[in-house]
C-alpha positions in Angstrom: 54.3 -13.4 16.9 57.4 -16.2 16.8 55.5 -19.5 15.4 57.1 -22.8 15.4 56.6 -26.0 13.7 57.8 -29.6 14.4 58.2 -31.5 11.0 59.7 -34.1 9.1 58.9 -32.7 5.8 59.5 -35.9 4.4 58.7 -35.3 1.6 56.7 -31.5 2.0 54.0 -32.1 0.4 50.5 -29.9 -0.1 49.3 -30.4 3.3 52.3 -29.1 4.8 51.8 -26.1 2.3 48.2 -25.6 3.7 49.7 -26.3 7.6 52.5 -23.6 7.2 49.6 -20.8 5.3 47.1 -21.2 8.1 50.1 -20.5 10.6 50.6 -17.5 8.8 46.8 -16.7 8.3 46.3 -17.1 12.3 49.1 -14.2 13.1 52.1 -15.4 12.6 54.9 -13.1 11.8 57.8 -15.6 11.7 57.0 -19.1 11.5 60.2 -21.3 12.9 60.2 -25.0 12.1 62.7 -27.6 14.1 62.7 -30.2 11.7 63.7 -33.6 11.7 67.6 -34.1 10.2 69.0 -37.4 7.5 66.7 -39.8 10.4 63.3 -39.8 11.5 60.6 -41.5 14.1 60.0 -44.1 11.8 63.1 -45.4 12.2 64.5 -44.7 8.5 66.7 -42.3 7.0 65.0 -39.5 5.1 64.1 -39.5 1.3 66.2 -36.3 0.8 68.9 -34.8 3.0 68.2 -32.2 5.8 69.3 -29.7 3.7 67.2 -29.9 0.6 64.3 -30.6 2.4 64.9 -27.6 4.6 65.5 -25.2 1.5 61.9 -26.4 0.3 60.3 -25.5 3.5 61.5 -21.9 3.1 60.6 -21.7 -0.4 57.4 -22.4 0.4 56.7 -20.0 3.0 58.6 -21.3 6.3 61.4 -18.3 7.4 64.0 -20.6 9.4 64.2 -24.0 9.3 66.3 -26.0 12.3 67.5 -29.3 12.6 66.7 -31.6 15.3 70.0 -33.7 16.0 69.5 -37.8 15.2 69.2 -38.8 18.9 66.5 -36.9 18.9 64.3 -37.4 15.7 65.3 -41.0 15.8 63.7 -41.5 19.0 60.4 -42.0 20.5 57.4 -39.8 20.5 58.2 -38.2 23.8 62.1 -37.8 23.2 60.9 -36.6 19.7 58.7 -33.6 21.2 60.7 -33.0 24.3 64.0 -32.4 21.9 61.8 -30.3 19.5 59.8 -28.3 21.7 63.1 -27.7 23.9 64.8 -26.0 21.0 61.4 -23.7 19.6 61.3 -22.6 23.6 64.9 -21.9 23.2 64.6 -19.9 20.2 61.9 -17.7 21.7 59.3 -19.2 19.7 55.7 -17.5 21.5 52.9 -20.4 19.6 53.4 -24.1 18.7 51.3 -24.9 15.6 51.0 -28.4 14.9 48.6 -30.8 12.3 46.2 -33.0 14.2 43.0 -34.9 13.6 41.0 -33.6 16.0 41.6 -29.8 16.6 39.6 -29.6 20.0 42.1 -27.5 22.0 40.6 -28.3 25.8 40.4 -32.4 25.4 44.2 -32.0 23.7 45.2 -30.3 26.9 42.9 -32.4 28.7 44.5 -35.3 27.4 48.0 -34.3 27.9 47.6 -33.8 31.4 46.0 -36.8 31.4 49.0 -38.7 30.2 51.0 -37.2 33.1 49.6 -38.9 36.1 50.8 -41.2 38.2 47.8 -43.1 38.0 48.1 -43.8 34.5 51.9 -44.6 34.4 51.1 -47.5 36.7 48.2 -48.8 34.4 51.2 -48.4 31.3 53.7 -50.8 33.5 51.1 -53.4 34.8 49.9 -53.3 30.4 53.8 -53.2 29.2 54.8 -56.0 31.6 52.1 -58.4 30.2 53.6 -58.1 27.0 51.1 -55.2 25.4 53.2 -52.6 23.4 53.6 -48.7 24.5 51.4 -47.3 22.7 48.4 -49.4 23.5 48.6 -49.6 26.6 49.0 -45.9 27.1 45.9 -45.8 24.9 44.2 -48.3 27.4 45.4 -46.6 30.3 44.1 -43.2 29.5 41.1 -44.6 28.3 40.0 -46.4 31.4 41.3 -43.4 33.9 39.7 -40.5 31.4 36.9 -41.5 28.8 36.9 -42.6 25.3 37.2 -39.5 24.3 40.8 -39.1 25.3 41.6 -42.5 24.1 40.0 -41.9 21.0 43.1 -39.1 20.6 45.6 -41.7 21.0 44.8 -43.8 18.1 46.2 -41.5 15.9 50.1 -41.0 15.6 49.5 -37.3 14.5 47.2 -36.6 18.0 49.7 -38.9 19.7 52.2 -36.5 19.1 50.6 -33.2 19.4 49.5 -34.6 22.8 53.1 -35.5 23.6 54.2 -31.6 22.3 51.5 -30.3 24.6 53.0 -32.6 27.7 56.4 -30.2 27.2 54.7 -27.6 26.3 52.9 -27.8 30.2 56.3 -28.2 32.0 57.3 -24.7 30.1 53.8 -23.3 31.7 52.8 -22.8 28.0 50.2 -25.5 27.2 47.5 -22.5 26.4 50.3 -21.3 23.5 48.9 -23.7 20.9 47.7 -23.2 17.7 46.1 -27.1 16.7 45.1 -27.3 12.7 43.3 -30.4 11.4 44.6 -32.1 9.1 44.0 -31.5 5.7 43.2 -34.3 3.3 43.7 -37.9 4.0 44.8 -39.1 7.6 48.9 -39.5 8.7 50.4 -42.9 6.1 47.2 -43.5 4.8 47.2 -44.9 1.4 44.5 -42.8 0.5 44.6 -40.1 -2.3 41.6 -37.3 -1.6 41.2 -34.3 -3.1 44.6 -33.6 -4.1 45.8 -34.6 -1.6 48.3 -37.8 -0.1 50.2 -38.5 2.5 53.7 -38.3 3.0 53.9 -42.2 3.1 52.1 -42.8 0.5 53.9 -40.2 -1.8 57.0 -41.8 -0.7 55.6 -45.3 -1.9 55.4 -43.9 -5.4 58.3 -44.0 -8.0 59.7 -40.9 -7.8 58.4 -38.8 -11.0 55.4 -41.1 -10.8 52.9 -38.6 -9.2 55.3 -36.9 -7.0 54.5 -33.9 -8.6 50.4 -33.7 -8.2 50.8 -34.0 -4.0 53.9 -31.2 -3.9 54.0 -27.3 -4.4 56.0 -27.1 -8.0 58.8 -25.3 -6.4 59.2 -28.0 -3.6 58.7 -30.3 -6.7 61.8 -28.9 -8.8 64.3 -28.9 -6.0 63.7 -32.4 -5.6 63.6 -32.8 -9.5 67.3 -31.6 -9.3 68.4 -34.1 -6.7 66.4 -36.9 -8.2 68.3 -36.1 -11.4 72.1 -36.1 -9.2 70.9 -39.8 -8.0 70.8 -38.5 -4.5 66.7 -38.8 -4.6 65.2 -40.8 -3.0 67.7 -42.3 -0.3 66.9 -46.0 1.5 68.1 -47.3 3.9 67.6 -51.2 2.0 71.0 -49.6 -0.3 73.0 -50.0 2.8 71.4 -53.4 3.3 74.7 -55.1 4.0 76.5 -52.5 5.6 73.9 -52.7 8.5 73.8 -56.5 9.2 77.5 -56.8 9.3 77.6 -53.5 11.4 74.9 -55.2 14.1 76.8 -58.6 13.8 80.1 -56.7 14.7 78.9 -55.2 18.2 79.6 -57.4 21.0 76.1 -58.4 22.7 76.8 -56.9 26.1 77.6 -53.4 24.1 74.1 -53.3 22.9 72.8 -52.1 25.6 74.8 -48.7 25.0 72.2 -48.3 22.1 68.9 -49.8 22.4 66.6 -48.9 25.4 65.4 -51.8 26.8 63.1 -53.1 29.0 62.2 -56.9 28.1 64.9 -58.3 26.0 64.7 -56.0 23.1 68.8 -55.5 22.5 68.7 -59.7 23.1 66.1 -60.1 20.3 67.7 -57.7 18.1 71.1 -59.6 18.5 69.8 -62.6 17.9 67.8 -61.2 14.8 71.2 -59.8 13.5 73.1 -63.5 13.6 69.8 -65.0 11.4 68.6 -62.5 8.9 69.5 -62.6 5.6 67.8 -59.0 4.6 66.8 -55.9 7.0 63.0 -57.3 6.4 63.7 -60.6 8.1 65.8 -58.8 11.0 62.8 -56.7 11.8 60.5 -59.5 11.7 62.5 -61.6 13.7 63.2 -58.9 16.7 59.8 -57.7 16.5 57.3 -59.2 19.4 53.9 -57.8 20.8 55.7 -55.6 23.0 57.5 -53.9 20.4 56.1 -51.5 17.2 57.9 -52.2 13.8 58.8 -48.7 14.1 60.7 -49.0 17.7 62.2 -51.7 16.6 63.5 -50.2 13.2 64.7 -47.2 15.3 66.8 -49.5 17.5 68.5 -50.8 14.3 69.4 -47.3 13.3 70.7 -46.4 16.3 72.9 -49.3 16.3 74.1 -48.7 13.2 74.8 -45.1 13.6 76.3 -45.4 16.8 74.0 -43.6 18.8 74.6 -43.7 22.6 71.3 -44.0 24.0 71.8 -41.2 26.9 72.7 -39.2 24.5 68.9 -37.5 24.1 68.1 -37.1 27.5 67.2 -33.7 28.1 67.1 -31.0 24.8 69.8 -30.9 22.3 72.6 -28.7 23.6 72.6 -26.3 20.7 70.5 -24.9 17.5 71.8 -25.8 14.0 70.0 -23.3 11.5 69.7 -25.9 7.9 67.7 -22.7 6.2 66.4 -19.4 5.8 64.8 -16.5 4.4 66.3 -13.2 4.6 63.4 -12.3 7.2 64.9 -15.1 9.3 68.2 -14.2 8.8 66.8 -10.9 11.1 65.8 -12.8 13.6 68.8 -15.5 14.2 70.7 -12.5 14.6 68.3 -11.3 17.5 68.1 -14.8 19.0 71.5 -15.2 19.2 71.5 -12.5 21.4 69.2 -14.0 23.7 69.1 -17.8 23.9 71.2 -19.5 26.3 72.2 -22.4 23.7 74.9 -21.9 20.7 73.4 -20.6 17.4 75.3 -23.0 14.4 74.7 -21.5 11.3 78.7 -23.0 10.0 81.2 -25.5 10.7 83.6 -22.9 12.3 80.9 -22.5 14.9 80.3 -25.9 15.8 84.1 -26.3 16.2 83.7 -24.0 18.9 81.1 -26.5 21.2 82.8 -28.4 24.0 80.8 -31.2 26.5 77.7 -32.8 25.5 77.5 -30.1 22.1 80.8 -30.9 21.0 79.7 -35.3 21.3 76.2 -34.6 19.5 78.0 -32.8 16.5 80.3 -35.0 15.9 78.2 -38.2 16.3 75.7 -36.4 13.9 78.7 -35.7 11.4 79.3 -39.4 11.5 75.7 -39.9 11.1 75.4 -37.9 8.0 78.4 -39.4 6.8 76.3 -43.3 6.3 73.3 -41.3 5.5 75.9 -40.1 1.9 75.5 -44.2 1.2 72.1 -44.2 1.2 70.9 -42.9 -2.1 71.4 -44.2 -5.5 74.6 -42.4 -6.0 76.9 -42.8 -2.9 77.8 -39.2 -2.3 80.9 -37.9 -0.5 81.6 -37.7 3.1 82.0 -34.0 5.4 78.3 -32.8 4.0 77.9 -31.8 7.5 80.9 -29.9 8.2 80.5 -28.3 4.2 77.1 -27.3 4.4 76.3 -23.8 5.6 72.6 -22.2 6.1 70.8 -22.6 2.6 69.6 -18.8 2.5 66.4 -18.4 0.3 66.2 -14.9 -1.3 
């Protein structure tokens, strides 16, 4: 059985350890994870490149690792999952595992096909046009239409998205292909430490060196030891503070709306946000409003910054970059390849060879990874896209 993950790894921690063994405990003979690339849902870059954090999955039990392009991971939960689901469906990938609260497989599914009708897309509008932000009011709307215990679901972003991966999963006539794990330890960016356990957040609030090392597996731990020690660990994006303002400032107002998706004024708020804020704290404040989340809005910024055309993730990405492996996965990119109707990358010289829509995603993520080099405590040279090959764990 072909099992796939959707991840962040950001950093991998213990509880993705314990996600990734219970995977293989339940049958799984590959286990495939499309992970988040240098930007994630939060609407910040990563605390390690794609790479490294790729390479750690592997050594700790994941046999291919794939990246999942910026438009995508820097997006919202749905363009998130439909991205990310596209590409394990593409791959051939037969079970989607996934961490959640509540493991209760019929009121996920119940849920999800909850979240698809009409009925409570009209509730979302009539909640979002009165100023209440997305989430909520999907929360509110499935609530009212479906129970509390559905709603219930939805105030967690880990159910939130398993729902969401379920909702693709449904369109592919696959929602019965899941393989739900509760979360071990303390809940998704709680502060909590329990048991040995943190989350990612809350890791990432620590100086690194400072604890890192009781919530990771000690060979994730090293190869993030080694980086740390380079000055590429951990990356901000507050270290290109500057960069971003003046980037934001320099973008004609009626060109915003090639980047933010807007439905009440966001790109207006954000503009104005830009022309006043004297520190990417005070530019999120100032654009934020009740119809927005701090992390949409953050996300918007990003994309600005990066250039990243907003049609851009409609639909899947239009090919599969491989970041890592294991020789046993090497086996099976070679049978895939075979099969899948997208392009395999697993080099530079193969990306070179995408044309349309392929050909605009790599090079806009090139550019992407280019301003994610300036992001850690040592800038770091430009073309890591273009220079990186599959990291290949022996």
């Amino acid at each position: 059985m072909i099992a796939g993950i959707v991840c962040e790894y950001n950093p991998f921690h213990r509880g993705h350890l314990y996600h990734i063994k219970k995977t293989r405990e339940a049958g799984a003979d590959f286990i495939v994870c499309v992970m988040s690339g240098n930007f994630v849902q939060r609407g910040e870059c990563a605390v390690a490149d794609k790479w490294l954090r790729a390479k750690a999955a592997v050594m700790c039990g994941a046999d291919i690792v794939i990246d999942l392009p910026t438009p995508w991971s820097c997006s919202s939960a749905e363009t998130f999952a439909r991205g990310s689901v596209g590409l394990l469906m593409n791959f051939g990938v037969e079970m989607l595992s996934f961490g959640c609260e509540n493991s209760n497989t019929d009121l996920l599914i119940k849920c999800a096909r909850a979240a698809q009708e009409r009925a409570v897309a009209d509730i979302i509008k009539n909640e979002t046009a009165k100023g209440t932000a997305f989430p909520a009011a999907k929360q509110k709307a499935i609530g009212e239409l479906y129970g509390t215990d559905c709603a219930e679901l939805l105030a967690s972003p880990n159910n939130t998205l398993a729902i969401e991966y379920i909702s693709r999963l449904i369109k592919y006539g696959k929602e019965r292909d899941i393989l739900p794990i509760k979360r071990q330890g303390t809940h998704h960016d709680s502060d909590e430490i329990k048991e040995g356990y943190a989350s990612a957040s809350k890791i990432r609030s620590l100086p690194f060196g400072e604890k890192w090392s009781d919530f990771m597996p000690e060979k994730a731990y090293a190869l993030y030891s080694q980086s740390s020690e380079a000055g590429y660990l951990p990356c901000c994006v507050n270290n290109c503070e500057r960069a971003i303002i003046s980037k934001l400032r320099s973008i004609p107002k009626e060109e915003y709306s090639l980047y933010v998706t807007d439905e009440t004024g966001l790109a207006s708020r954000i503009y104005e946000a830009a022309k006043a804020a004297d520190s990417l704290d005070s530019l999120y404040d100032k654009a934020k409003s009740k119809n927005y989340t701090m992390a949409r809005v953050r996300r918007e910024v990003i994309n600005l910054y990066l250039g990243i055309n907003k049609q851009w993730s409609e639909g899947i990405p239009p090919y599969i970059k491989i970041l890592a492996a294991n020789e046993r996965g090497l086996s099976l990119i070679a049978k895939v390849k075979e099969n899948t109707a997208l392009p395999v990358i697993t080099k530079h010289s193969e990306a070179q060879r995408l044309s349309g829509k392929g050909k605009e995603i790599y090079e806009a993520e090139c550019r992407s990874t280019d301003l994610f080099s300036l992001m850690s405590e040592k800038i770091r040279a430009c073309n890591l896209e273009e220079t990186h090959s599959v990291q290949i764990v022996r």
